[in-house]
C-alpha positions in Angstrom: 92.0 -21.1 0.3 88.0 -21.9 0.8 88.9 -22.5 4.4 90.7 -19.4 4.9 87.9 -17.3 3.2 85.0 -19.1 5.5 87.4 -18.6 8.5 87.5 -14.9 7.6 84.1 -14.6 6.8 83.2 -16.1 10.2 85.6 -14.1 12.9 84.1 -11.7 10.4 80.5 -11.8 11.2 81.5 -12.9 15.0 83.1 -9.2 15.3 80.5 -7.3 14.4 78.1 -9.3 16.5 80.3 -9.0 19.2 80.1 -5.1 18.3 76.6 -5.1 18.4 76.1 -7.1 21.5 78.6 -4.3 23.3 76.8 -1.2 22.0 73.8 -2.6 23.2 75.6 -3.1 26.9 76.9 -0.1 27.1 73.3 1.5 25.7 71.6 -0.5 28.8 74.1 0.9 30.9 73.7 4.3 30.6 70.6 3.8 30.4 70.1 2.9 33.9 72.8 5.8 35.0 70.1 8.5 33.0 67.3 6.3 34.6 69.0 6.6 38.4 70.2 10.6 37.7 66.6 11.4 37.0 65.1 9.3 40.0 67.2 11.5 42.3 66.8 15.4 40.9 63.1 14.4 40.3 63.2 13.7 44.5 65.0 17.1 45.2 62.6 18.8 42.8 59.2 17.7 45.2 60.9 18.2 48.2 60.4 21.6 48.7 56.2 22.7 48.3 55.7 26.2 46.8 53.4 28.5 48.7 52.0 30.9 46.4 55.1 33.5 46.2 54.4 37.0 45.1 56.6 37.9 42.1 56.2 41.4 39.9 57.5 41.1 37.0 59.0 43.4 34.1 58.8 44.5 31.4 57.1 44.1 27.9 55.9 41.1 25.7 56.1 39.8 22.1 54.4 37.6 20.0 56.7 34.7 18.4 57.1 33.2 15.7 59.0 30.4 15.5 60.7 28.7 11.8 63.5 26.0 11.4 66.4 28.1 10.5 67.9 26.1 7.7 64.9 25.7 6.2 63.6 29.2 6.3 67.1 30.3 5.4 68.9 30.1 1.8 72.6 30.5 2.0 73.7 32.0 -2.1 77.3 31.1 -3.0 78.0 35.2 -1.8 77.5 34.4 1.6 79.3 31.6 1.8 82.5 33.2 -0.2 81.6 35.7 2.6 81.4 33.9 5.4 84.5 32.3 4.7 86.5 35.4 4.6 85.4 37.5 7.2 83.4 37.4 10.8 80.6 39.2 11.0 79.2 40.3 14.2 76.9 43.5 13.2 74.9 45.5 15.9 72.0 46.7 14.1 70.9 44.5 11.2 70.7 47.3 8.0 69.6 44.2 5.2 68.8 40.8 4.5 72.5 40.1 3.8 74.4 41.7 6.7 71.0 39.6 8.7 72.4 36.2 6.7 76.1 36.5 7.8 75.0 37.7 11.0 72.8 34.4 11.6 75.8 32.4 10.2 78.5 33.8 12.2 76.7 32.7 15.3 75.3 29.1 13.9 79.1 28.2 13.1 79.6 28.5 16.9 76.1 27.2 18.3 75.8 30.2 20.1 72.7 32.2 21.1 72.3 35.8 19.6 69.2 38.3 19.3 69.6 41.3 17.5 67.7 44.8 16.5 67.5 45.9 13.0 65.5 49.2 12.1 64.7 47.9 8.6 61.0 47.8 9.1 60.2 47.0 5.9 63.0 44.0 5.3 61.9 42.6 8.7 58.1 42.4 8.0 58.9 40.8 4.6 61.0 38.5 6.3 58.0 37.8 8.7 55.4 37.6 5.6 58.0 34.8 3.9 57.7 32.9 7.1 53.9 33.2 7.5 53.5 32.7 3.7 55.6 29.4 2.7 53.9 26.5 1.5 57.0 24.5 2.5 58.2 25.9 5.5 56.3 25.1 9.2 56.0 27.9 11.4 54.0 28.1 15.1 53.5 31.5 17.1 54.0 31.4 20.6 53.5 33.5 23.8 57.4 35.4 23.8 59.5 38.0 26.1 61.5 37.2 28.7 59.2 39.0 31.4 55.7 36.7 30.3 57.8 34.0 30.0 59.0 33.9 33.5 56.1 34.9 34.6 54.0 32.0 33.0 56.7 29.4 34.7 56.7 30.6 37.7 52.5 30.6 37.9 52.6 27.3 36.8 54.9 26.2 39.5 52.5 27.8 42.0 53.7 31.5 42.5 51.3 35.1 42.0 52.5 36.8 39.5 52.3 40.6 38.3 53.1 40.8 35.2 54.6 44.3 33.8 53.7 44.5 29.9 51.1 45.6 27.2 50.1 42.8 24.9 46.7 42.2 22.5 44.1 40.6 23.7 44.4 37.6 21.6 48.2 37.2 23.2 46.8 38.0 26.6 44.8 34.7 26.6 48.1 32.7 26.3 48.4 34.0 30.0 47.5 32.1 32.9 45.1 32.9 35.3 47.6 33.4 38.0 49.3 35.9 35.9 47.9 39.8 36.4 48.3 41.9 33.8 48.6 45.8 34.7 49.7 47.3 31.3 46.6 48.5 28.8 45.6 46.2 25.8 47.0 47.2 22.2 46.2 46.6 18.7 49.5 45.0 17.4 52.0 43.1 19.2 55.5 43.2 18.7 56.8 40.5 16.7 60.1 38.4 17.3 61.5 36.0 14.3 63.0 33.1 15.9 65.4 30.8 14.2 65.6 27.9 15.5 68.2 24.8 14.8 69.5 21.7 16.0 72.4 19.6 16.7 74.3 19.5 13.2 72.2 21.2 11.2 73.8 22.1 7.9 73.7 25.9 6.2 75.6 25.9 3.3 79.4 24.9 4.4 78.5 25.1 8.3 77.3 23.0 11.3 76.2 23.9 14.0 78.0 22.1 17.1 75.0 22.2 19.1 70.5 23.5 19.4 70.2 27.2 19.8 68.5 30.0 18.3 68.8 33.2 16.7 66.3 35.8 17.2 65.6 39.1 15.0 63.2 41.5 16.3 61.9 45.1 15.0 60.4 46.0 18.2 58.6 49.4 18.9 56.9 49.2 22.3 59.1 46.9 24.0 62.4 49.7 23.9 60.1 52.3 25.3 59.2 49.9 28.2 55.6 50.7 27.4 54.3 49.4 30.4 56.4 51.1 33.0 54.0 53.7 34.4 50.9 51.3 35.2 52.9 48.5 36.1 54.6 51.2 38.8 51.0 52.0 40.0 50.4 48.6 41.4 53.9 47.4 42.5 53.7 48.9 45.8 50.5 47.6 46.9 51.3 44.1 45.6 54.2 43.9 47.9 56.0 41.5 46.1 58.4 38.9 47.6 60.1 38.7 44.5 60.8 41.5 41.8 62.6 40.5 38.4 63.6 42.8 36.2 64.4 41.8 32.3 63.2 42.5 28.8 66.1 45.5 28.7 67.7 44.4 26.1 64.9 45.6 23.7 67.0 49.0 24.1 70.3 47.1 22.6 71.4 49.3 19.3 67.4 51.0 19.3 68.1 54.9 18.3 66.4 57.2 21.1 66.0 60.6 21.2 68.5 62.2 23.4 68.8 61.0 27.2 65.1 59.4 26.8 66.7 55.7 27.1 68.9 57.1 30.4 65.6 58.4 31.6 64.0 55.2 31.2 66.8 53.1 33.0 66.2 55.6 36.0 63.4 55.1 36.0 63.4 51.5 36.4 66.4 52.0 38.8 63.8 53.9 40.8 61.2 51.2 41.0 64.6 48.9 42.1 65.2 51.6 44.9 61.7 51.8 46.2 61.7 47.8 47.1 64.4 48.5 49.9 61.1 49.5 51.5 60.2 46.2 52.1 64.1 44.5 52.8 62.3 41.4 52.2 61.6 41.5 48.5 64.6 40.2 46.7 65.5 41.7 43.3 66.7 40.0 40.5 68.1 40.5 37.2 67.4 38.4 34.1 70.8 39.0 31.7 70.2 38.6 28.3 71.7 38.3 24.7 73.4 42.5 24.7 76.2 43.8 22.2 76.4 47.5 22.9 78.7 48.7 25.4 77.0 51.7 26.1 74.1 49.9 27.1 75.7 47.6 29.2 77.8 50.3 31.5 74.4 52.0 32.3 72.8 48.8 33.3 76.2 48.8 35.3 75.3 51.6 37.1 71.6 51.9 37.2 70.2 48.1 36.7 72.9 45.9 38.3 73.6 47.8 41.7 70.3 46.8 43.0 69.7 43.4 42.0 70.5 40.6 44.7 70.1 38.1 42.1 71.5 37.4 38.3 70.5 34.4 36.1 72.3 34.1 32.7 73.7 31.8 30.6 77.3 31.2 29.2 77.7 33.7 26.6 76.3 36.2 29.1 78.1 35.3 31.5 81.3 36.0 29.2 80.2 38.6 28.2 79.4 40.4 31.6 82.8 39.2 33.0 84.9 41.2 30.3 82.5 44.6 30.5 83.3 44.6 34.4 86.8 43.4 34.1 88.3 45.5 30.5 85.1 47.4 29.6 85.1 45.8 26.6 81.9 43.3 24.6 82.1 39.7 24.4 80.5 38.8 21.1 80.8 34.9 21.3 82.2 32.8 23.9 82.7 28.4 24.2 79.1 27.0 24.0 79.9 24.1 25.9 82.5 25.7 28.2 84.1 23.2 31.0 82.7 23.7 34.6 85.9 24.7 36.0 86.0 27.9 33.7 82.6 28.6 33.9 83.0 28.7 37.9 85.6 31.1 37.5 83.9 33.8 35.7 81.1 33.2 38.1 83.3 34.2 41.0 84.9 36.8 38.8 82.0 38.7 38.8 80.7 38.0 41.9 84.1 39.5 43.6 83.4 42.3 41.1 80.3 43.6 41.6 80.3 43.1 45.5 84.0 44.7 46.0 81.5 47.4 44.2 78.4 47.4 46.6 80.8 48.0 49.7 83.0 50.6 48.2 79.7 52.9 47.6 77.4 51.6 49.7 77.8 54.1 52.0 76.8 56.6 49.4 73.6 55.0 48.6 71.4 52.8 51.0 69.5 51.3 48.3 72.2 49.5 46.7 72.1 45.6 47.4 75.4 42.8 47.6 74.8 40.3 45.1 74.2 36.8 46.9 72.9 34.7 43.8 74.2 33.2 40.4 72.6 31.3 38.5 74.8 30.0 35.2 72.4 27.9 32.8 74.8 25.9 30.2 73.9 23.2 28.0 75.3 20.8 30.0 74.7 22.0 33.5 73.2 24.3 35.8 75.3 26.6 38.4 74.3 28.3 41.2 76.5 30.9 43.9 74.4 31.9 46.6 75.5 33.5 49.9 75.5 32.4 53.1 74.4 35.4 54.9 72.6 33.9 58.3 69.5 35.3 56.8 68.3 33.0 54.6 67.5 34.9 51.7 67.5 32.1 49.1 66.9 29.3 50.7 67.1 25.3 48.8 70.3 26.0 46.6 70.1 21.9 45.6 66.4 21.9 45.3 66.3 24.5 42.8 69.4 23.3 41.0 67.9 20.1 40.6 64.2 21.9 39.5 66.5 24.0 37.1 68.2 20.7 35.2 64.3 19.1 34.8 63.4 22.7 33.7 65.7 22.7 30.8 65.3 18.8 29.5 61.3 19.6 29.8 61.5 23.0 27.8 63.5 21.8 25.1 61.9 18.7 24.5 58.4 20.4 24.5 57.5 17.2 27.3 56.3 17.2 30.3 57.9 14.0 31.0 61.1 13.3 30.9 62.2 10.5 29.1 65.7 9.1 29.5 65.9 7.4 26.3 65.2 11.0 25.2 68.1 12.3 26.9 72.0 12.1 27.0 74.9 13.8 29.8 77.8 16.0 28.8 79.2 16.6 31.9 82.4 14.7 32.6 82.7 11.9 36.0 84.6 14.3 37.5 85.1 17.7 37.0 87.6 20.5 38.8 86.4 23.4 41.1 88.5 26.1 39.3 90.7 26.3 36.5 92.9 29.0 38.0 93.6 27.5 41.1 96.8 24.8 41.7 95.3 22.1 43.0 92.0 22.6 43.2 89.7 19.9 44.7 88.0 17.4 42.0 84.4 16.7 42.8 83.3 13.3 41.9 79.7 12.7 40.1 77.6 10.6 42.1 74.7 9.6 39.9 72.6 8.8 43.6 73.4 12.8 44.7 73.7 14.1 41.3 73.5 17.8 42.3 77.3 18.4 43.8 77.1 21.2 46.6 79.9 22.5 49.0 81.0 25.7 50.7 84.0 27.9 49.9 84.5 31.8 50.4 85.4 34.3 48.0 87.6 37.1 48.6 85.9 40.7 47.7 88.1 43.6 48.4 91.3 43.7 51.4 90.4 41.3 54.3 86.5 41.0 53.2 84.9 37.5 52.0 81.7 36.0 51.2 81.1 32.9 52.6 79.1 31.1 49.4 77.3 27.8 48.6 78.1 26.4 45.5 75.7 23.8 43.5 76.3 21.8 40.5 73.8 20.2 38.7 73.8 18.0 35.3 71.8 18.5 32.7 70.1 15.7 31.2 70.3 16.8 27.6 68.0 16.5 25.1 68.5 14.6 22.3 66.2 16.3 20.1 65.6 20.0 20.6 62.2 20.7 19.5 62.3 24.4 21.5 65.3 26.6 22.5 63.9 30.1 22.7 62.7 30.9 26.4 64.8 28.2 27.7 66.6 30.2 29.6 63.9 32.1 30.8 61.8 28.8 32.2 64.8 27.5 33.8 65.3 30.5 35.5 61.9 30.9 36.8 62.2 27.2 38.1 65.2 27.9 39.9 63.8 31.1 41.4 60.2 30.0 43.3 61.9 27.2 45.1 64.6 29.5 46.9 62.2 32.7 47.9 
């Protein structure tokens, strides 16, 4: 019986060193595969030099301030009875509890949200709790999707113009190469951004992967405060590169009557006077929108005269179904598979260009879209036209700048680390999910960033011929920043194709 036990004991003890000794294996080996991956995107990234691009930028700014959500956040045994009954997926925030189940609804499914509320006075207590808590960090931070960009791309060489008011003590968060041309003001607007990781608990949930939610009570930004000055010197700057974002400040704000259609045409108009100089490409920075009424006149005022759209997953979803059933996409797969993902790219790429040629004859200022760019967790996308002009030029460069982007951002390092990092994407993944057959592409960890050519039917006998790139992610393992990931990443991936 002793010998039995001792023979146990041993096979035992030699099993779970035998365990140990093969997690550590397989830890060296991927290791070396992170190690390798990075070797080869960081060589793609340098490749290409960046000559001082000129890129305007709109519109507005906002001061962050950044919490830990489940920390900041208390979840009462009403919204989690709540929660468990019922989704909620309110437009306009109207109180702290309808803001608690709205925050849960989209932690539960790791998926990015930013929403309006005209509570003034709920959101600046909210804000005051934040400042205020003695156990509770918080950090403020340069925010808005315009300065954002604008600061990434000046720090990967380009000129920027830089459409927005902001106070001075925000403005020196700019960087020299940035050019302000809206006025100074007294207060900033302020965004409350709810940060969370990885399984992070709240009450009953988890949230399957990092994101954020973002509240916001902003006053300058729906009105586009900047619009008028920053119109005065966009002509003269003669940009190479004008991006357009921040309009989703007007999701669910209350105008008076046509002044939010007057304000879109007005932006339309500074879209329409770029064909001046055929040159200057045009691009549109999607963002986090729920109303539908907002989204058809972006439709047909914004998204006509862009050459260029960068979004991210949910967006992306949600875009496809406005242009295909004219109806919102609230939520979609945070983690969605590459095939699927590739789909809905070309599903709006057909779209919107079977558009652009059935009215272009109407209106000379409209543009063909020629660029995609899909940022996922796991991987960047981009679709960009092959039209013998060269318009965007380095598709695998800026895919590979793009992935280094997003590990950097999130990990608040300007090193990556690949003991810091881990890959989603699978050794192989399918071109399309809709298509029989459809070619497999093969991850090589020596080219990591998969490109090839295909065409896309558009309307009738018309196709695009396209370049596809795929690039992997090298995740981080511990998100210290999600907000303005998005906006960095496309920024990166911009000022190595113009």
């Amino acid at each position: 019986m002793f010998s039995l036990l001792s023979t146990a004991t041993m096979l035992g003890a030699f099993t779970a060193l035998f365990a140990i000794i093969f997690q550590a294996y397989l830890a060296s080996n991927e290791l070396v595969k992170l190690t390798v991956i990075l070797q080869h995107l960081r060589d793609l990234e340098v490749e290409i030099p960046v000559n001082g691009p000129r890129v305007a930028i709109g519109y507005g700014s906002c001061s962050d301030l950044h919490v830990r959500a489940v920390d900041f956040l208390q979840c009462n045994d009403n919204i989690r009875k709540a929660l468990n009954a019922t989704e909620y997926t309110f437009d306009d925030i109207s109180n702290e509890e309808e803001f608690l189940l709205n925050f849960g609804y989209y932690f539960q499914r790791g998926a990015a949200a930013e929403r309006f509320t005209a509570n003034r006075e709920m959101f600046l207590e909210l804000v005051q709790r934040a400042k205020k808590s003695s156990t509770v960090k918080h950090h403020w931070a340069l925010g808005g999707n315009a300065p954002v960009i604008g600061t990434r791309m000046a720090i990967e060489g380009a000129n920027v113009l830089l459409g927005a008011k902001m106070s001075s003590k925000l403005k020196t968060h700019l960087k020299k190469e940035v050019r302000l041309t809206g006025s100074l003001i007294d207060d900033d607007d302020i965004h409350l951004i709810l940060e969370y990781n990885t399984g992070d608990t709240w009450g009953d949930l988890v949230s399957p992967r990092a994101n954020r939610y973002i509240l916001h009570n902003d006053h300058h930004n729906p009105f586009l405060s900047a619009l008028e000055e920053f119109d005065t010197e966009l002509t003269a700057f003669e940009p190479d590169l004008f991006v357009v974002s921040g309009l989703q400040m007007m999701d669910n704000y209350v105008y008076p009557a046509g002044v939010r259609e007057g304000l879109l045409e007005k932006v339309r108009q500074q879209m329409r006077a770029q064909s001046r100089r055929p040159r200057t490409r045009i691009h549109f920075e999607m963002a986090s929108f729920v109303e539908l009424e907002l989204l058809q006149l972006l439709r047909h005022k914004v998204l006509p005269h862009a050459d260029s759209i960068g979004m991210n997953e949910q967006e992306l979803d949600n875009l496809q179904q406005v242009l295909e059933t004219g109806k919102i996409s609230l939520v979609a797969d945070c983690n969605p598979r590459v095939a699927h993902s590739l789909d809905q790219a070309r599903a709006v790429f057909r779209k919107l260009n079977a558009e652009f040629y059935q009215h272009s004859t109407e209106d000379s200022t409209r543009r063909p879209l020629s660029r995609i760019h899909l940022h996922t967790l796991a991987y960047q996308a981009f679709i960009v036209a092959k039209d013998g002009e060269g318009r965007w030029r380095n598709t695998k460069n800026a895919a590979a700048k793009a992935s280094l982007t997003a590990h950097r951002h999130v990990c608040a390092s300007s090193i990556v680390n690949p003991d810091a990092a881990y890959l989603q994407m699978d050794d192989s993944f399918a071109v399309s999910a809709k298509e029989p057959g459809a070619k497999r592409v093969h991850f090589n960890n020596r080219d990591p960033v998969s490109c090839w050519e295909e065409t896309i039917g558009v309307n009738g006998a018309r196709s695009i011929a396209v370049e596809i790139c795929v690039a992997p992610v090298l995740i981080c393992k511990n998100a210290i920043q999600t907000v303005g990931a998005g906006d960095n990443i496309s920024g990166a991936g911009l000022v190595l194709q113009i």
